[in-house]
C-alpha positions as CSV (number, residue, x, y, z in Angstrom):
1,X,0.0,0.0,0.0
2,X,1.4,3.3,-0.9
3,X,1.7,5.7,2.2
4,X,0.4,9.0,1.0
5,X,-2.6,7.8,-1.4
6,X,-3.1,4.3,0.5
7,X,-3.4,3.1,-3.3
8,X,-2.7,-0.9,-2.8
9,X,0.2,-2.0,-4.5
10,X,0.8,-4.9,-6.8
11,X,3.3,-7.9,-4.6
12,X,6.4,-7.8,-6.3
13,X,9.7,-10.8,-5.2
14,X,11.0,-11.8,-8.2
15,X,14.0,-9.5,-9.3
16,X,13.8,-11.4,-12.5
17,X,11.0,-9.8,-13.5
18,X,12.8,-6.4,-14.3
19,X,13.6,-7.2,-17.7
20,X,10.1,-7.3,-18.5
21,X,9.1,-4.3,-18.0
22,X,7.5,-1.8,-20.7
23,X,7.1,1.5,-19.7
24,X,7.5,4.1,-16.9
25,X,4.2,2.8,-15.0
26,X,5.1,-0.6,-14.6
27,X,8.4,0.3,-13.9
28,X,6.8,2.9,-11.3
29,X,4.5,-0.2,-9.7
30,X,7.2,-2.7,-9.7
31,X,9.9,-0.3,-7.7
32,X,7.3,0.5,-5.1
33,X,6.0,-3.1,-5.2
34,X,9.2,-4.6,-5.1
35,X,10.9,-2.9,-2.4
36,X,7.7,-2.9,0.1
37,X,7.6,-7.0,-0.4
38,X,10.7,-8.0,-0.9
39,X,12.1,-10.3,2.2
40,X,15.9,-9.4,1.1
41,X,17.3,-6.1,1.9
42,X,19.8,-6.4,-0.7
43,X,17.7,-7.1,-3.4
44,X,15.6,-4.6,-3.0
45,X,18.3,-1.5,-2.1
46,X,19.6,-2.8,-6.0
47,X,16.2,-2.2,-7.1
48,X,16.3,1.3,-6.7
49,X,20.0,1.8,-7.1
50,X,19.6,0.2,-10.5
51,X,17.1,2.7,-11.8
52,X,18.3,5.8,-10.1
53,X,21.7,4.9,-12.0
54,X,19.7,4.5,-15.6
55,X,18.0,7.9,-14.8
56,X,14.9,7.4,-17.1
57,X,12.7,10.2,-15.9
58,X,11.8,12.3,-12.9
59,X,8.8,10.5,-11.8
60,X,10.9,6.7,-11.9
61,X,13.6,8.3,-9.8
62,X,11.2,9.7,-7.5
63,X,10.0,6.2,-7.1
64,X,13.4,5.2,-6.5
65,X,13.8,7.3,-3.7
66,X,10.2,6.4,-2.3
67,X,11.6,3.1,-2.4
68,X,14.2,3.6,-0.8
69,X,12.1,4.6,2.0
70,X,10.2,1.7,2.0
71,X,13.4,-0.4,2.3
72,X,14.8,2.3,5.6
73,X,11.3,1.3,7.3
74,X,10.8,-2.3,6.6
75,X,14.7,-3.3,7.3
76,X,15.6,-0.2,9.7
77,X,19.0,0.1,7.6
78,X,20.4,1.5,4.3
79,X,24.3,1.8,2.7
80,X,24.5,5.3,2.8
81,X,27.8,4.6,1.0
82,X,25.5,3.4,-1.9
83,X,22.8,6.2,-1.8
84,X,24.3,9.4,-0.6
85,X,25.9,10.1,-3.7
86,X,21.9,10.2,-5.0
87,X,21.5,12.0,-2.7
88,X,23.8,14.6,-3.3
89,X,23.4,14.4,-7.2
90,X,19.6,15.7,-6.8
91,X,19.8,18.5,-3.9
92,X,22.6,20.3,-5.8
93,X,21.0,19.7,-9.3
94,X,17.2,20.1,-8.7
95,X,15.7,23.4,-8.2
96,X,14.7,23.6,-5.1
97,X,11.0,22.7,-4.1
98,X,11.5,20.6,-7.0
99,X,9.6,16.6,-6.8
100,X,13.0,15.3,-6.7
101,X,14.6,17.9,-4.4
102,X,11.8,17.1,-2.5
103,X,12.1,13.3,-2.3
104,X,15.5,13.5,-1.7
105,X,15.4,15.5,1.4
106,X,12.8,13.6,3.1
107,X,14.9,10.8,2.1
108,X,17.3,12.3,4.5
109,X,14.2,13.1,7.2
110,X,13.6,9.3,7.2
111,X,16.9,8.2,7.5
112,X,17.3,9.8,10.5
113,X,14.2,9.3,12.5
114,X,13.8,5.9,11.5
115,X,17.5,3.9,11.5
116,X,18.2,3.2,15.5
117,X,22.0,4.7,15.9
C-alpha cells in the first residue's frame, strides 16, 4: 500500500521480472511493489540503485527514492555509502521545491528518524 494515497500495491519478489518491463508505470508499480515486499534487503536497495543509476525520468527516480524509504522502514537500515551520492546528485541539481529535491530531502528526514543509531 502506498503511504500518501493508500493506493494498494501490486506484490512484487521476483527480481527477475525487471527485464520485462515496458514502460514508466510498470516500472513505477514494480519499484514500489518490489521494495515494500521484498524479504531481502539487498535485493531490493539494487532495485532502486539500479534505476536511479539508468536515470529514465523524474517521476521513476522519485519512485526510487520512495523506495528507498520503503526499504529504511521495513529493514531499519540503508548503505549510505551506496545512496548518498543520490543523494547529493539531486539537492545540488534540482531546483529547489522541485519533486526530486523534495524526495531526496525527506529521504534524509527518514533516515534519520527511522534507522536506530
Amino acid at each position: 500500500m502506498k503511504f500518501l494515497s493508500h493506493k494498494k500495491l501490486k506484490v512484487f519478489i521476483d527480481k527477475t521480472l525487471i527485464n520485462s518491463l515496458k514502460n514508466e508505470k510498470e516500472k513505477i508499480e514494480f519499484i514500489l511493489g518490489f521494495c515494500q515486499n521484498s524479504l531481502n534487503y539487498q535485493e531490493a536497495l539494487e532495485i532502486c540503485l539500479y534505476f536511479l543509476k539508468k536515470n529514465e525520468s523524474t517521476e521513476i527516480n522519485s519512485a526510487a527514492f520512495v523506495g528507498l524509504t520503503y526499504i529504511i522502514a521495513r529493514f531499519q537500515k540503508i548503505e549510505l555509502k551506496a545512496i548518498l551520492p543520490f543523494i547529493t546528485k539531486y539537492l545540488k541539481h534540482s531546483s529547489i521545491g522541485s519533486d526530486l529535491w523534495m524526495d531526496a530531502q525527506s529521504l534524509l528526514g527518514n533516515i534519520v528518524t527511522m534507522i536506530p543509531f
